[in-house]
MIZARO-186637 format. One line per field, with one value per residue: residue in one letter; x, y, z of N, C-alpha, C, O in turn. Coordinates in steps of 0.02 Angstrom, whole numbers, plus 50000, padded with zeros to 5 digits. Layout:
<kevos>
residu	[A, ...]
nX	[X, ...]
nY	[Y, ...]
nZ	[Z, ...]
caX	[X, ...]
caY	[Y, ...]
caZ	[Z, ...]
cX	[X, ...]
cY	[Y, ...]
cZ	[Z, ...]
oX	[X, ...]
oY	[Y, ...]
oZ	[Z, ...]
</kevos>
This chain:
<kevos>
residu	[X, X, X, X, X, X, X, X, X, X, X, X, X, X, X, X, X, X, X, X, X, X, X, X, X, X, X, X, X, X, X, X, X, X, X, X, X, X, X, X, X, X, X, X, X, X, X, X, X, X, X, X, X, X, X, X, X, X, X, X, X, X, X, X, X, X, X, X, X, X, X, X, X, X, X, X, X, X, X, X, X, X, X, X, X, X, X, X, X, X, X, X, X, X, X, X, X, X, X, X, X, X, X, X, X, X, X, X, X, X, X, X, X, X, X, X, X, X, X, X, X, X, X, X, X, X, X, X, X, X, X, X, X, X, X, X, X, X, X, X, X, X, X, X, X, X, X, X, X, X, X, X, X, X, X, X, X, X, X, X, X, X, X, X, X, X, X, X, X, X, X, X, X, X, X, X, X, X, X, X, X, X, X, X, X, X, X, X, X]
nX	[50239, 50319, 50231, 50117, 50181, 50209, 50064, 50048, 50001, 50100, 50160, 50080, 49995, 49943, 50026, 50148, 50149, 50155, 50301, 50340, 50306, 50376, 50524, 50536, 50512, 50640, 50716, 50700, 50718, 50867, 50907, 50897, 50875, 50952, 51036, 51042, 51146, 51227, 51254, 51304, 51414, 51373, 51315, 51214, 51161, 51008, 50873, 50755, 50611, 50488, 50362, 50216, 50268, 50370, 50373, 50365, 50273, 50250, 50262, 50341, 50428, 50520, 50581, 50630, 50755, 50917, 51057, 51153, 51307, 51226, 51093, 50927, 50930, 50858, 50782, 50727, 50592, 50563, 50575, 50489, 50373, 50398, 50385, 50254, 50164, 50211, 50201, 50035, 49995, 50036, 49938, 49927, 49877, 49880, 49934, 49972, 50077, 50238, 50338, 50499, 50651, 50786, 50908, 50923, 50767, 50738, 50743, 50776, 50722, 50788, 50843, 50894, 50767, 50673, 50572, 50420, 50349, 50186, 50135, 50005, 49996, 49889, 49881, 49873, 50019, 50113, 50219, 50350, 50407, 50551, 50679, 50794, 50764, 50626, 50566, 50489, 50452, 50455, 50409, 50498, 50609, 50645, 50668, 50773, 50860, 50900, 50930, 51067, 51166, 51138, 51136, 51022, 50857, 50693, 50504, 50365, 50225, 50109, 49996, 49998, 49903, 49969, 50133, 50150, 50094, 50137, 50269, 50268, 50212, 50322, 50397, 50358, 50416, 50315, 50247, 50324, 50371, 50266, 50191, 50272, 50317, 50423, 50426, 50419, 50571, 50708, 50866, 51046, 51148]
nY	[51324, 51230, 51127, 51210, 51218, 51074, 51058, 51111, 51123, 51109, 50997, 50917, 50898, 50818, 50706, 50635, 50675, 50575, 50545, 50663, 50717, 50634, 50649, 50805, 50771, 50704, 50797, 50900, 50822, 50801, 50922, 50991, 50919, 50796, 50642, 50596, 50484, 50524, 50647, 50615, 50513, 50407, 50264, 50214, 50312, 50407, 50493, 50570, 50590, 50695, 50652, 50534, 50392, 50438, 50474, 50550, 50701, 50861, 50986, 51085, 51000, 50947, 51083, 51130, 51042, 51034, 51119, 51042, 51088, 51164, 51088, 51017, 50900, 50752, 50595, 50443, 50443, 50557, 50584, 50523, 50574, 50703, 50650, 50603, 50706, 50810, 50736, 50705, 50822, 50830, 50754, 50601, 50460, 50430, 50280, 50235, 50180, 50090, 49969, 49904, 49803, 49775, 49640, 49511, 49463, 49583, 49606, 49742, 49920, 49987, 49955, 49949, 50012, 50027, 50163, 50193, 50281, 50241, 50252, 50289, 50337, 50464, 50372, 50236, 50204, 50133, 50161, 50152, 50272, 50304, 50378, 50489, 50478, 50454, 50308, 50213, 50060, 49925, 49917, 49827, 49837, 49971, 49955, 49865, 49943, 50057, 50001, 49932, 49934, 49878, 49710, 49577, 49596, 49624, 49616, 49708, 49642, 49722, 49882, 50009, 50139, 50257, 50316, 50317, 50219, 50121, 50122, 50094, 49947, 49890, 49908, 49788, 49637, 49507, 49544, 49560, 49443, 49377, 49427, 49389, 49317, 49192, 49218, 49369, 49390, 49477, 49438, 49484, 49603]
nZ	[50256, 50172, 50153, 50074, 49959, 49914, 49899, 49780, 49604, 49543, 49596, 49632, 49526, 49379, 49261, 49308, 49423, 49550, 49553, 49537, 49680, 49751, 49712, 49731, 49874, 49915, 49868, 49975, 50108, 50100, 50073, 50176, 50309, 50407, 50456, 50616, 50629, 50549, 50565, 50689, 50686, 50760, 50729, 50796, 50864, 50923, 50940, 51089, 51072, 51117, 51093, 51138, 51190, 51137, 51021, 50859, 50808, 50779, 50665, 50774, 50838, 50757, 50705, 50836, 50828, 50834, 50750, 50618, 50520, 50446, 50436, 50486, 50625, 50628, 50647, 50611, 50658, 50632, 50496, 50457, 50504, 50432, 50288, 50315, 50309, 50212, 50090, 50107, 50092, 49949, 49896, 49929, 50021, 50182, 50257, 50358, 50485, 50509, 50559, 50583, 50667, 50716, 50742, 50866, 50965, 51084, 51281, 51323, 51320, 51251, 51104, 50932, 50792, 50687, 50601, 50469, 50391, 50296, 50128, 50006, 49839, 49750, 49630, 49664, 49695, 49791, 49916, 50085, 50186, 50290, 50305, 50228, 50063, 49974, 49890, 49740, 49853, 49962, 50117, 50149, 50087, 50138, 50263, 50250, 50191, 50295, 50392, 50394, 50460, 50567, 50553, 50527, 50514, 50590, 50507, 50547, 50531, 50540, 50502, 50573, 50660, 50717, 50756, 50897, 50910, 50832, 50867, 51026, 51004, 50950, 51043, 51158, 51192, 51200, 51104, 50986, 50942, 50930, 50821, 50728, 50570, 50475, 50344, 50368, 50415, 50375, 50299, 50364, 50292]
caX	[50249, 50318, 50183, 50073, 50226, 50182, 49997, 50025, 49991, 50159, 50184, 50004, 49941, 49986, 50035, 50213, 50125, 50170, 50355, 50346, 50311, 50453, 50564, 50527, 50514, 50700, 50784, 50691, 50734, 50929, 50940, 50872, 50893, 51017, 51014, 51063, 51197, 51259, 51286, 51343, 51466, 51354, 51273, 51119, 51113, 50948, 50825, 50701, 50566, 50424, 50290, 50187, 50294, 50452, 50362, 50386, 50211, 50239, 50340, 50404, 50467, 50557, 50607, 50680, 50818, 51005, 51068, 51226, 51324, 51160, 51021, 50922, 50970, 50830, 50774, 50680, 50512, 50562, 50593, 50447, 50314, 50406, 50324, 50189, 50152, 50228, 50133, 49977, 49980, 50025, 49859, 49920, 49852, 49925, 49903, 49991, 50165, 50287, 50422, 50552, 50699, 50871, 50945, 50890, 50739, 50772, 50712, 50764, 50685, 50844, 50881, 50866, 50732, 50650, 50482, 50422, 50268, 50174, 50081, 49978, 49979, 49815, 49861, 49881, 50066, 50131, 50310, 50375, 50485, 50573, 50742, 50780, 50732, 50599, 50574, 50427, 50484, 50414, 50424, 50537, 50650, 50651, 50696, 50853, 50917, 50893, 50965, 51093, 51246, 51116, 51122, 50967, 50813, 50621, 50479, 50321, 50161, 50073, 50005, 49983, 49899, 50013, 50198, 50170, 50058, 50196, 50319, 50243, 50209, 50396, 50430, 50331, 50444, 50278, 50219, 50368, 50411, 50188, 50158, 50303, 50311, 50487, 50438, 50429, 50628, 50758, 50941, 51084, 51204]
caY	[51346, 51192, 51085, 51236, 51214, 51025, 51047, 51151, 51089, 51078, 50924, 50888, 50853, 50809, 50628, 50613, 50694, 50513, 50540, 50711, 50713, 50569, 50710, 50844, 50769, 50688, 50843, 50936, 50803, 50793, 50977, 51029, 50874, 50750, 50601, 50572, 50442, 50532, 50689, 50613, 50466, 50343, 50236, 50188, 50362, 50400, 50545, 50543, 50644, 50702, 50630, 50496, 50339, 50450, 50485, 50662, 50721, 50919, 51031, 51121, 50955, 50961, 51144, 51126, 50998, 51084, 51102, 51002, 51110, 51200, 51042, 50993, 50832, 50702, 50506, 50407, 50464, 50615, 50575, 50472, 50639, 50758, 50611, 50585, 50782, 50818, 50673, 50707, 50877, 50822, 50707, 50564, 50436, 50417, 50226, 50239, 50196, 50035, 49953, 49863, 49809, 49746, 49605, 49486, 49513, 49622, 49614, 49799, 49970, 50025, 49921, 49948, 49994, 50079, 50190, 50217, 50307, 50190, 50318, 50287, 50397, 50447, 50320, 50193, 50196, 50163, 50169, 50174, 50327, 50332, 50411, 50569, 50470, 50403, 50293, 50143, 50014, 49900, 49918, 49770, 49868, 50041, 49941, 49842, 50003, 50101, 49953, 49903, 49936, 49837, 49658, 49537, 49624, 49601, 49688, 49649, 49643, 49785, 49957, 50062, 50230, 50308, 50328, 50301, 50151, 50080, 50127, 50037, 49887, 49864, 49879, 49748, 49596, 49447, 49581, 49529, 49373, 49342, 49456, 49384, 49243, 49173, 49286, 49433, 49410, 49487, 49418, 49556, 49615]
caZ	[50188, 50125, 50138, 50036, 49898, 49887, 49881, 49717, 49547, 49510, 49634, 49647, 49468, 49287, 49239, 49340, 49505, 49607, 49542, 49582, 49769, 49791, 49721, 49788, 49949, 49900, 49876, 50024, 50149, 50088, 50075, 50254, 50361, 50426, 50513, 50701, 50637, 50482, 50600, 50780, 50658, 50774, 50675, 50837, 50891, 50915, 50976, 51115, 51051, 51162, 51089, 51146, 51162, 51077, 50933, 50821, 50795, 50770, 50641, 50819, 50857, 50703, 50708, 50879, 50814, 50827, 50679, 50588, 50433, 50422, 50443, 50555, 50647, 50647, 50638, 50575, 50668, 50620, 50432, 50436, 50510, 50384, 50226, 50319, 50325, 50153, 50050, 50120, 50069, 49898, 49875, 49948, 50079, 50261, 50270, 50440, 50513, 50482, 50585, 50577, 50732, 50714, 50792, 50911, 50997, 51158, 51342, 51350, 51279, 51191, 51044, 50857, 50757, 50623, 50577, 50415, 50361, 50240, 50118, 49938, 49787, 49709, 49578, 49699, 49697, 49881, 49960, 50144, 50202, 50360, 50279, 50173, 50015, 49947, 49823, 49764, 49876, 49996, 50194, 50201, 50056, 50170, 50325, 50226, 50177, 50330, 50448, 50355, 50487, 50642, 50567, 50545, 50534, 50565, 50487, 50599, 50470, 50561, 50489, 50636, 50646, 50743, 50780, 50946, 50917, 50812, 50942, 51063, 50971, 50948, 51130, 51175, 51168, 51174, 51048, 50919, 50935, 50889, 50761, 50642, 50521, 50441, 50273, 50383, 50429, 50330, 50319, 50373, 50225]
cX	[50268, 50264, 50122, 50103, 50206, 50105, 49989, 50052, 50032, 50189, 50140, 49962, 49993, 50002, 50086, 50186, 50168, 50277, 50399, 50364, 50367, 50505, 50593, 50543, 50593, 50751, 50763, 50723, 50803, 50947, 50941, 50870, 50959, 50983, 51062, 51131, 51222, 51303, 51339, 51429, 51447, 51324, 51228, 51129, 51044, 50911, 50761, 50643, 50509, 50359, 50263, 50232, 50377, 50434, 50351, 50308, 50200, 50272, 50393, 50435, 50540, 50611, 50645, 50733, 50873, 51008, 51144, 51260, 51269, 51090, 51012, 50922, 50893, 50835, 50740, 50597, 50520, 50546, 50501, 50361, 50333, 50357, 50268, 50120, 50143, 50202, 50062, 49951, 49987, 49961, 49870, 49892, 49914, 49910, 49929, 50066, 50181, 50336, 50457, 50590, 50747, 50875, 50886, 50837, 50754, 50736, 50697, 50734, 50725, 50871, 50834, 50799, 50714, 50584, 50471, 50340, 50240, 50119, 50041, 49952, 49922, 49815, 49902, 49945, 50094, 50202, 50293, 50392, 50505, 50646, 50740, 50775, 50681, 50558, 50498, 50455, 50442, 50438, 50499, 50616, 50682, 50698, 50791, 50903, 50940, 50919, 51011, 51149, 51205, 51131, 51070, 50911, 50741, 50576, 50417, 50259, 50116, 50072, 49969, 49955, 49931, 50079, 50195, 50148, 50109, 50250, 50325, 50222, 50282, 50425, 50400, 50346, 50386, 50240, 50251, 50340, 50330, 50164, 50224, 50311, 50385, 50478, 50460, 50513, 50673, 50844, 50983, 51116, 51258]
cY	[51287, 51144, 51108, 51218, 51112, 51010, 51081, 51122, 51090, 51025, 50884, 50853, 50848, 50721, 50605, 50645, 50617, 50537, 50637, 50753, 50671, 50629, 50752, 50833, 50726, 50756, 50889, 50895, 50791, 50876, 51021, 51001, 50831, 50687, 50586, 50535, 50469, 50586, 50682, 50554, 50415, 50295, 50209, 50238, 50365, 50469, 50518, 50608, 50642, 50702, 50587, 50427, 50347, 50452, 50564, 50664, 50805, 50943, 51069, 51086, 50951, 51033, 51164, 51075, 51044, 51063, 51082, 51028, 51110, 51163, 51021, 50913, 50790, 50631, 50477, 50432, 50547, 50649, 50561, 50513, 50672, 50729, 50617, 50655, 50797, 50799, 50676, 50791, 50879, 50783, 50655, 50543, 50414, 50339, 50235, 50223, 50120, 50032, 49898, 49842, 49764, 49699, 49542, 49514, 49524, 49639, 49711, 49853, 49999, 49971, 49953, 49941, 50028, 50098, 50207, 50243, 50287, 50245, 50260, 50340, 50383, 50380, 50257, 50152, 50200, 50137, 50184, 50212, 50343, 50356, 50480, 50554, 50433, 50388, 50225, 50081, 49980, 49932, 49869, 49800, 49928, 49997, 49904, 49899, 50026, 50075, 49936, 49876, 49881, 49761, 49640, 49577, 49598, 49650, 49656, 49698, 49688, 49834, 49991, 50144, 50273, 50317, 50292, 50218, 50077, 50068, 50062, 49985, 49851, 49854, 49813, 49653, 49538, 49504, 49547, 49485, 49342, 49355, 49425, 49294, 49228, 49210, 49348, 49453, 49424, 49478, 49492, 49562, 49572]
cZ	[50143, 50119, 50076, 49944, 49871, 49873, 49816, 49692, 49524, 49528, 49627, 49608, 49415, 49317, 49277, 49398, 49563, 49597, 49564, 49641, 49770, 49753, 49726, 49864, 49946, 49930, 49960, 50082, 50133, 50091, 50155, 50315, 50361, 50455, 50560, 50685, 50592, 50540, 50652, 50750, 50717, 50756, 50700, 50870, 50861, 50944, 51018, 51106, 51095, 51143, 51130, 51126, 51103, 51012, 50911, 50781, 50775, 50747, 50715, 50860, 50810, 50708, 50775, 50886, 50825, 50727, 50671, 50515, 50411, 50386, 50511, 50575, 50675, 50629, 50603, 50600, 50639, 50541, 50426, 50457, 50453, 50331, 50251, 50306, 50230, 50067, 50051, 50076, 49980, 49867, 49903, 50012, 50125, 50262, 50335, 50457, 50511, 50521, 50573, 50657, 50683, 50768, 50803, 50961, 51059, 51192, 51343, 51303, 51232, 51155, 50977, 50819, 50701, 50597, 50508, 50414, 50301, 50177, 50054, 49876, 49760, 49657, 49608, 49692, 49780, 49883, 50035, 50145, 50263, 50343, 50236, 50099, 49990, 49876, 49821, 49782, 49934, 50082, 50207, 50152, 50093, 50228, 50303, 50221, 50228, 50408, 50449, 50413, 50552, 50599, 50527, 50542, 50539, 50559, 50524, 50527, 50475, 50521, 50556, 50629, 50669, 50747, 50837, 50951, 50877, 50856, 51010, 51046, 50963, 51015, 51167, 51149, 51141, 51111, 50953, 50914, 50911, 50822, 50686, 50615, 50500, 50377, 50318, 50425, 50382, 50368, 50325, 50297, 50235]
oX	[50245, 50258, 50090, 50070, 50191, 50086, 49933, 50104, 50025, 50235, 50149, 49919, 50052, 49993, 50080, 50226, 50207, 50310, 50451, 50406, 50412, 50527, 50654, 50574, 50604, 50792, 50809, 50760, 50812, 51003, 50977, 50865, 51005, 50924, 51117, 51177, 51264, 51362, 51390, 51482, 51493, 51284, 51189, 51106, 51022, 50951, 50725, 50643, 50483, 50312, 50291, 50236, 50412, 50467, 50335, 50293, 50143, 50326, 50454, 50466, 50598, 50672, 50686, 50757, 50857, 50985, 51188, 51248, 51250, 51052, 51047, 50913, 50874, 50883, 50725, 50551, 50473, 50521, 50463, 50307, 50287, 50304, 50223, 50059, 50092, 50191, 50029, 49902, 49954, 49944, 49814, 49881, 49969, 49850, 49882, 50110, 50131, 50377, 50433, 50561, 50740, 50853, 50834, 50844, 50780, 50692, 50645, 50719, 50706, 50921, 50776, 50773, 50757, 50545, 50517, 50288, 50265, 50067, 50049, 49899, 49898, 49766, 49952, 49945, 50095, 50228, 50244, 50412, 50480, 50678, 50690, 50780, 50691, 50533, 50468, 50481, 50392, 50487, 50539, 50671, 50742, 50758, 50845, 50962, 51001, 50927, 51027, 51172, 51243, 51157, 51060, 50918, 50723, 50582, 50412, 50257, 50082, 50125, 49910, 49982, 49929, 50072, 50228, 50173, 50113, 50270, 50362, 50201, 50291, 50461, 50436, 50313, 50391, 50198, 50226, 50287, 50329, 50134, 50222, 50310, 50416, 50530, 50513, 50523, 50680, 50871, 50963, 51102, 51304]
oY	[51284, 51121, 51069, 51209, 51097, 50960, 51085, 51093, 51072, 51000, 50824, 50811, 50863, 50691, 50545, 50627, 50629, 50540, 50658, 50797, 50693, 50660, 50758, 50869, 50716, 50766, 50908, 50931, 50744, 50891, 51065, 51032, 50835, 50679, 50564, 50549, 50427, 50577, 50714, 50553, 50377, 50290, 50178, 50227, 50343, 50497, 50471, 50663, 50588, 50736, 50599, 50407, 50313, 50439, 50615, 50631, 50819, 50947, 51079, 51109, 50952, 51029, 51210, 51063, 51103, 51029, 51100, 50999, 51072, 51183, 51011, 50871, 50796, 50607, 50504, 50437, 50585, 50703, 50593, 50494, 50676, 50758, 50637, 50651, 50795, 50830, 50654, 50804, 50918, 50791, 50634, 50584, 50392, 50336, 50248, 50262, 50084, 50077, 49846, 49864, 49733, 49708, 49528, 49566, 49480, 49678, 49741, 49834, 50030, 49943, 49971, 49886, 50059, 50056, 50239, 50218, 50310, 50271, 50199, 50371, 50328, 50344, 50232, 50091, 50248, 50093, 50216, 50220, 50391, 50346, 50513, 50603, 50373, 50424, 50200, 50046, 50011, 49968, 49872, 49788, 49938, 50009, 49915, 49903, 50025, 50107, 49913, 49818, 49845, 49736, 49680, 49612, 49555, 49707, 49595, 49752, 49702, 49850, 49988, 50192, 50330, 50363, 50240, 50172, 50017, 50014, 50016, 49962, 49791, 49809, 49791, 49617, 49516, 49477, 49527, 49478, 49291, 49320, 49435, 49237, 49277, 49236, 49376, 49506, 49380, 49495, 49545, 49523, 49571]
oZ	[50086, 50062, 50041, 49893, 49813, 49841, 49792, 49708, 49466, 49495, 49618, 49619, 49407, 49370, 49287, 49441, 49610, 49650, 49589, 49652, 49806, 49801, 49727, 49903, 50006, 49974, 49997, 50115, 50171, 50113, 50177, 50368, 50321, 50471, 50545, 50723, 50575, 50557, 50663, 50781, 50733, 50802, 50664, 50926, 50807, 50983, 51003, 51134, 51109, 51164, 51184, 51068, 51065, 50962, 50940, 50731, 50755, 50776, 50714, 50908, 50831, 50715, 50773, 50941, 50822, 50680, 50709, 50462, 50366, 50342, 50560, 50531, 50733, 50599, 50550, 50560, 50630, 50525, 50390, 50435, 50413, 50318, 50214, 50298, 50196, 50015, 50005, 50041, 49946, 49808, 49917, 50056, 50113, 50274, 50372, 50439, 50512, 50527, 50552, 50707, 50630, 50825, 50773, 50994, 51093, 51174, 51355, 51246, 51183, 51176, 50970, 50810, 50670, 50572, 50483, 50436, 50249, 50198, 50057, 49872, 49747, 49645, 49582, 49686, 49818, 49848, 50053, 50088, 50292, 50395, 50219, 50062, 49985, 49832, 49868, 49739, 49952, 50091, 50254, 50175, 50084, 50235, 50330, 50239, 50230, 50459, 50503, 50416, 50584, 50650, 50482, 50593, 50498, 50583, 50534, 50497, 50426, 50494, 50574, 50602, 50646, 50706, 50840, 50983, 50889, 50876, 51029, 51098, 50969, 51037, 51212, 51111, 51084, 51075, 50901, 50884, 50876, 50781, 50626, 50639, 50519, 50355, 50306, 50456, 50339, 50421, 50300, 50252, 50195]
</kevos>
């Protein structure tokens, strides 16, 4: 149902449509979700979602979250399917999925990172969103925000079609440490 509510011409068209969808999809993802670290007061909890590689591919991925003072409790892949879902249904394009990591890079599978769903408005306005707002900002803007408490971050130059394909691109330590350049690091706070 909500996706039918953003495909109508009250999100969808007229001159502020791009400003629109961002929100809309603002207040929907602040009024009905959470995130993992806002809820648990961990700030690298995380979810292992049963997608492909831990990636959230299905509203009844979504809809089987618990809920937290009446939202449901997801992440960043989670954040980052709802836009990708939500946007699309407003007119926009899926360019594909965006990461980021924290820190130093890491031998093991559990460290810091971050997904964003890279979209483009009909009027070729594009933003990231892997959080419950979004705004026109770059990938390397989404990941500053959305990292803030890890440190150091890097954004690897990739658009990925998938979640999982992003996913797995981040796990893959000779993966990092090739795909980035000294632009593509951002200093911590």
């Amino acid at each position: 149902i909500v996706e039918q509510y953003f495909a109508s011409p009250s999100v969808h068209s007229g001159h502020a449509s791009d400003f629109a969808a961002m929100r809309n999809y603002n207040w929907y993802a602040n009024h009905f979700y959470v995130h993992i670290a806002v809820s648990s007061g961990n700030p690298t909890a995380d979810i292992v979602w049963p997608g492909s590689e831990g990636s959230c591919n299905l509203w009844s991925e979504i809809e089987a979250r618990p809920l937290h003072q009446g939202k449901r409790v997801v992440d960043c892949e989670g954040y980052a399917f709802i836009a990708s879902r939500l946007f699309a249904a407003a007119g926009w394009t899926l360019d594909g999925f965006r990461i980021a990591y924290g820190g130093a890079l890491r031998q093991s599978s559990n460290f810091a990172y971050h997904v964003a769903a890279q979209l483009t408005s009909p009027r070729s306005r594009a933003i990231c969103v892997g959080t419950q707002s979004a705004r026109t900002r770059s990938m390397h803007d989404e990941a500053r925000e959305a990292m803030r408490p890890n440190g150091a971050m890097r954004v690897m130059p990739d658009v990925f079609p998938t979640q999982a394909a992003a996913v797995q691109a981040v796990r893959q330590p000779a993966r990092q440490q090739g795909a980035l350049t000294p632009a593509d690091q951002i200093p911590g706070p």
